[in-house]
N, C-alpha and C positions, 0 to 999 in steps of 0.2 A: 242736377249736377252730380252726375254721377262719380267722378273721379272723387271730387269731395266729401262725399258723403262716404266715400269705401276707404279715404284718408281720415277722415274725424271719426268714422266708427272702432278706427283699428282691428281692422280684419285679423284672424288671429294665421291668414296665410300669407300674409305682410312680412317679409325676413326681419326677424330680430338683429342681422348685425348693422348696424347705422352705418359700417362703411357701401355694403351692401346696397345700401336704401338710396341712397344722394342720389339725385334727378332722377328717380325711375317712373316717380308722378309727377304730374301736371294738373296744375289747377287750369278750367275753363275758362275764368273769369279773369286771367292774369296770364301772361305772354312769358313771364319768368319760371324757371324749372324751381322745382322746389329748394331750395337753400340750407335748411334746418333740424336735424335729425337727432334726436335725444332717444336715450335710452334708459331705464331703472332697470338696475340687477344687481348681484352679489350682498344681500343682505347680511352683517354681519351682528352678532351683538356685542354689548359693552358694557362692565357690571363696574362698578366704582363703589366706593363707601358710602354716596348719597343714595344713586339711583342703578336701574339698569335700563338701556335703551338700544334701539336698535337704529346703525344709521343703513346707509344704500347706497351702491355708489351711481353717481347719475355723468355718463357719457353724453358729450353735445358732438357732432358733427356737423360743420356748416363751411359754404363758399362766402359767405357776407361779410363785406368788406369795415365793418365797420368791427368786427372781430379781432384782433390781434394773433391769433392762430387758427388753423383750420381746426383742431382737435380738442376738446378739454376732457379731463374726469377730475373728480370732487367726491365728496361724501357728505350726504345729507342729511339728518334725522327727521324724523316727523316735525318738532318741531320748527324748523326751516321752512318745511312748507306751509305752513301756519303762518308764521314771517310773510311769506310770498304773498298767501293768498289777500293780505291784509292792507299790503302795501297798495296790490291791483286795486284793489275796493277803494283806498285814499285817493289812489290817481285817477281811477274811472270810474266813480261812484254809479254812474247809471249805464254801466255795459255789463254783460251777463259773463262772472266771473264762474270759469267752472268750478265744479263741488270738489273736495277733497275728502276723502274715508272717513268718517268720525272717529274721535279719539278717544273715546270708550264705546265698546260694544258690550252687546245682552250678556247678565254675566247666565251663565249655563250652557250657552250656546256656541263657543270655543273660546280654550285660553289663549290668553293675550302673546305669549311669545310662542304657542305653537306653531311648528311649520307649515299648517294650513290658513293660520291669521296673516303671518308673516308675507306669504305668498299672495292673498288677498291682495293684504294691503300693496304689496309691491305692484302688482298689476294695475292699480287702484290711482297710486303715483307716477305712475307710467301714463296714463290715459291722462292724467291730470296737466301732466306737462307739456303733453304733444297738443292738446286741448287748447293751451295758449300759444305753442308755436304755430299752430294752425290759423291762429285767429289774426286778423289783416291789420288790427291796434296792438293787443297784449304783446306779440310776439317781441315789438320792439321796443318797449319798456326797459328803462335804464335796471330797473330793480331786478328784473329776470334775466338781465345780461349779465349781472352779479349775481347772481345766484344758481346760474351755467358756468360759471367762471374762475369766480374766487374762493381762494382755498380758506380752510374753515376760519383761521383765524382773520383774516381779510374779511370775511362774511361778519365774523362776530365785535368787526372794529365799525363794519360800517352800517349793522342795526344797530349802535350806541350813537350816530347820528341823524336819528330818526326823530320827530316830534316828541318834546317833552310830555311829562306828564301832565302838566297843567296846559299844554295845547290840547292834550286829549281831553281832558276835565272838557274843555269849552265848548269840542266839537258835541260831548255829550250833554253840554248844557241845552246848546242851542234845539238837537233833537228833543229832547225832552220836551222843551219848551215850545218846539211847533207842536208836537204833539199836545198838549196843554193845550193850544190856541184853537185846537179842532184839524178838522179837513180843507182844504185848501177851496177856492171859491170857485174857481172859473178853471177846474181842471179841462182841457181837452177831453171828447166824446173817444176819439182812439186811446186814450191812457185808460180811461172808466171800462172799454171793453177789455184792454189787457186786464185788468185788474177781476173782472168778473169772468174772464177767458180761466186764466191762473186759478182761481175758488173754483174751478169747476174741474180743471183739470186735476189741481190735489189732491181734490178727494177719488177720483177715479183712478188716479196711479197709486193710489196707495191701497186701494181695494187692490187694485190689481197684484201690486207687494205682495197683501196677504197672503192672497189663492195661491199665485207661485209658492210663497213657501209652504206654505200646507200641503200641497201639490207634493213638494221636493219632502217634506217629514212623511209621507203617505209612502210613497215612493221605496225609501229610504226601507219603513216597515218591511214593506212586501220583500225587498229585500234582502234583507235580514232574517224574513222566514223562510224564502226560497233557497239561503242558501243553506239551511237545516233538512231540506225534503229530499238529496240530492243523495246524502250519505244514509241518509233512513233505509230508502232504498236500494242502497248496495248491501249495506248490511240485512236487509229483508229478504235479496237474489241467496245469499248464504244459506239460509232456511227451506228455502222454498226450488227443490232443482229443476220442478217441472213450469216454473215459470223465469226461472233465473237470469233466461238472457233478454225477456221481455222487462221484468224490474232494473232490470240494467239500463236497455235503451230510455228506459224512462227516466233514470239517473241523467241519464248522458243529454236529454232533452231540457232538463232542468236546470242541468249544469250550465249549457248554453245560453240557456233565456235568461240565467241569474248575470251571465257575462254582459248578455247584449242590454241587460238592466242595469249594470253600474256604468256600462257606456251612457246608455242616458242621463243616468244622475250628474254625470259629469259632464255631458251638455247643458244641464238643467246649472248648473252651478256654476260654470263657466262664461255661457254665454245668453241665460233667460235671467237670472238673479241678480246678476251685478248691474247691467244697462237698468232693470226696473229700479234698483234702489237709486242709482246713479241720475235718475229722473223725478223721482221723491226727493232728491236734495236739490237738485233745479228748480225744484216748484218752489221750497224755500228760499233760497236766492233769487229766485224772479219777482216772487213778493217783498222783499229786501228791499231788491233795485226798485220796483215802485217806486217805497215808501221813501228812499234817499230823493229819488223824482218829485213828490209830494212835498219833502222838506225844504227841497230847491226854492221852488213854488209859493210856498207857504212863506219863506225869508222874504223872498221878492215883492208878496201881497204886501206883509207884514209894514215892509219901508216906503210902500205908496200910500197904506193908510198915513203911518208919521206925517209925510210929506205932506198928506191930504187935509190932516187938521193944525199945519207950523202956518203963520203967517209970515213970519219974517224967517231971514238965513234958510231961503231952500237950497241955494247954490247948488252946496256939498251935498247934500240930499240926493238932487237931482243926479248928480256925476256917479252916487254909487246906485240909485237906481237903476243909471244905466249899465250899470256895470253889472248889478244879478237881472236884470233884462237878457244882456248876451250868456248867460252862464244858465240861465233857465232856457233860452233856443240850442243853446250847445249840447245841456244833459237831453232835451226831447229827440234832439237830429241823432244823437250816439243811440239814443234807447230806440228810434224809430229803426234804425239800420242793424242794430244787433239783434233787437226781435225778429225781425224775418229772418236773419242768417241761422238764429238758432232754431225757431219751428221748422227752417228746411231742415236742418239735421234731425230733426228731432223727430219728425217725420220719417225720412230715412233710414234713422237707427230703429224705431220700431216697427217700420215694413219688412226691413231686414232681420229683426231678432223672431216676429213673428211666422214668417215664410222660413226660416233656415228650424225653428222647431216645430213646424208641421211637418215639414222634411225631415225631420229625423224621429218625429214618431211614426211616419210611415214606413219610415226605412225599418224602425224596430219592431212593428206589428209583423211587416212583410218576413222580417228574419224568424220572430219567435211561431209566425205561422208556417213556415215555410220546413221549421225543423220537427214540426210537431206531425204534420204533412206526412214527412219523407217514412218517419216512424212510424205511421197508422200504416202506409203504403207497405213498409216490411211485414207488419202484424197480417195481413189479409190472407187467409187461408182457404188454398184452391178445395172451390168445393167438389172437384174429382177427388180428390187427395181425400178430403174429409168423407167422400159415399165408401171409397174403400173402404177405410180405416175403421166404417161402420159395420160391411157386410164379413169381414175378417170374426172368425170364430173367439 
């Protein structure tokens, strides 16, 4: 599905302005023009006596009728969508919520309110949200239609009627406590291969992580040296007259490659670094989603054993048996149907992150060969020219 996958991946040749965008894709799988267009920008900050934070403002453009305006804008903070992502998880515990930025990063590795974090993360939240308008459940979630919607204080009346705390205590009891009780007995052979699919795939995106950034710090060096060799040798042509415009051209070749090198880095940064990490926090959330799957499972076993050693008063038993009987076919049908939609992207996004930077290492080899070429091509001295210049007294 091609359209799809160049929609979820967020090509970065996709128009940024959301009125721009409305129907211009089509899903294959669905006869409806796209409906849904959100946008993250204008990141502001906000310093107060407590804290300082940064919100963003998030544009929705849509035709859906269950909208009250075609248009909204809002302002968001980080944590708003922390709110959001949380809610998804309560209402669709076994559907594959996408990952959000983390909320501390490496400390050494850039400050927190720099304009390079800031811009991350903006991008980061942008991917995040279209991520769930894209998806054929999430998009229509009451919670995300408030949270496109309502203005901050509307947002912050209506997470004060969200489950108390002591419903949360219970939800945590209960997990605890399947886990206590072990592993679930009679899980499905397709849930066992997700679950051993996932441990395999973890560790190999996260090697992958690595390399990339090592790759991008290596990089980054050479860089940083190259752009030192450039002026060496302008100020070395100074000294030296009889090679002066050859230490030049060699400035001038350096100077180039140092160019068409931050170009890379900034492919390297833009579009290899972000989808890897963005797939190491997948791989967390897909082992999450299991374990809510497990725990389903595990409740359901849990009230057949009761039932299996009560002699009298099974009635009620019975009735809510049947009742996590349909809630364990509901979480496996949602997890069966969202694993595949998401290995097809997920597929996608790395046939495309991997072909578009072998393309552009070749495009970089071909330029920094190309210029280095042109420069030996002027240095070549006609060896009529040099027998004179010999036989000359």
């Amino acid at each position: 599905d091609t359209s799809l996958a160049e929609v979820n991946s967020l090509s970065p040749s996709m128009p940024i302005s959301p009125s721009s965008m409305i129907n211009q894709y089509k899903f294959e799988d669905e006869p409806q023009l796209r409906d849904l267009f959100i946008t993250v920008d204008d990141p502001e900050s906000h310093i107060t006596a407590i804290e300082t934070f940064i919100t963003y403002r998030v544009v929705t453009k849509t035709s859906r009728g269950e909208f009250d305006s075609s248009e909204y804008e809002v302002r968001r903070r980080y944590q708003d969508f922390l709110w959001l992502k949380s809610k998804l998880e309560e209402a669709h515990p076994t559907l594959i919520i996408p990952p959000l930025p983390e909320k501390f990063i490496m400390k050494g590795m850039v400050e927190r309110f720099s304009d390079e974090f800031i811009e991350t993360r903006r991008k980061a939240l942008h991917k995040f949200l279209n991520r769930i308008a894209d998806h054929p459940t999430l998009t229509f979630n009451d919670d995300f239609k408030i949270f496109l919607t309502a203005q901050a204080w509307e947002l912050s009346s209506h997470k004060k009627q969200g489950p108390g705390l002591l419903s949360r205590m219970g939800q945590t009891v209960r997990a605890v406590a399947s886990s206590v009780r072990g592993g679930v007995k009679n899980r499905p052979e397709m849930f066992t291969e997700m679950n051993n699919y996932m441990e395999t795939f973890s560790q190999k995106i996260i090697v992958l992580d690595k390399i990339a950034h090592r790759i991008y710090k290596e990089e980054r060096e050479y860089f940083n040296e190259m752009k030192e060799y450039g002026p060496i040798h302008t100020l070395w042509s100074a000294s030296e007259e009889d090679i002066a415009d050859s230490l030049k051209g060699v400035a001038s070749c350096i100077d180039k490659c140092c160019r068409a090198t931050e170009k890379r880095m900034a492919g390297l940064s833009e579009h290899l670094l972000p989808i890897l990490h963005e797939y190491v926090l997948y791989s967390e959330i897909l082992m999450g989603v299991l374990k809510r799957r497990d725990q389903i499972q595990s409740e359901f076993e849990s009230k057949v054993d009761i039932l299996a050693n009560k002699k009298t008063e099974k009635d009620p038993f019975a009735e809510e048996i049947g009742k996590l009987e349909d809630k364990v076919e509901c979480a496996n049908n949602a997890l069966k149907v969202d694993w595949d939609r998401w290995k097809q992207n997920m597929k996608c996004d790395m046939r495309s992150m991997f072909t578009n930077m072998a393309e552009s290492n070749l495009r970089y080899y071909e330029e920094c060969l190309a210029t280095w070429e042109s420069f030996l091509a002027s240095q070549t001295v006609d060896p009529h020219v040099e027998e004179d210049s010999e036989d000359r007294p």
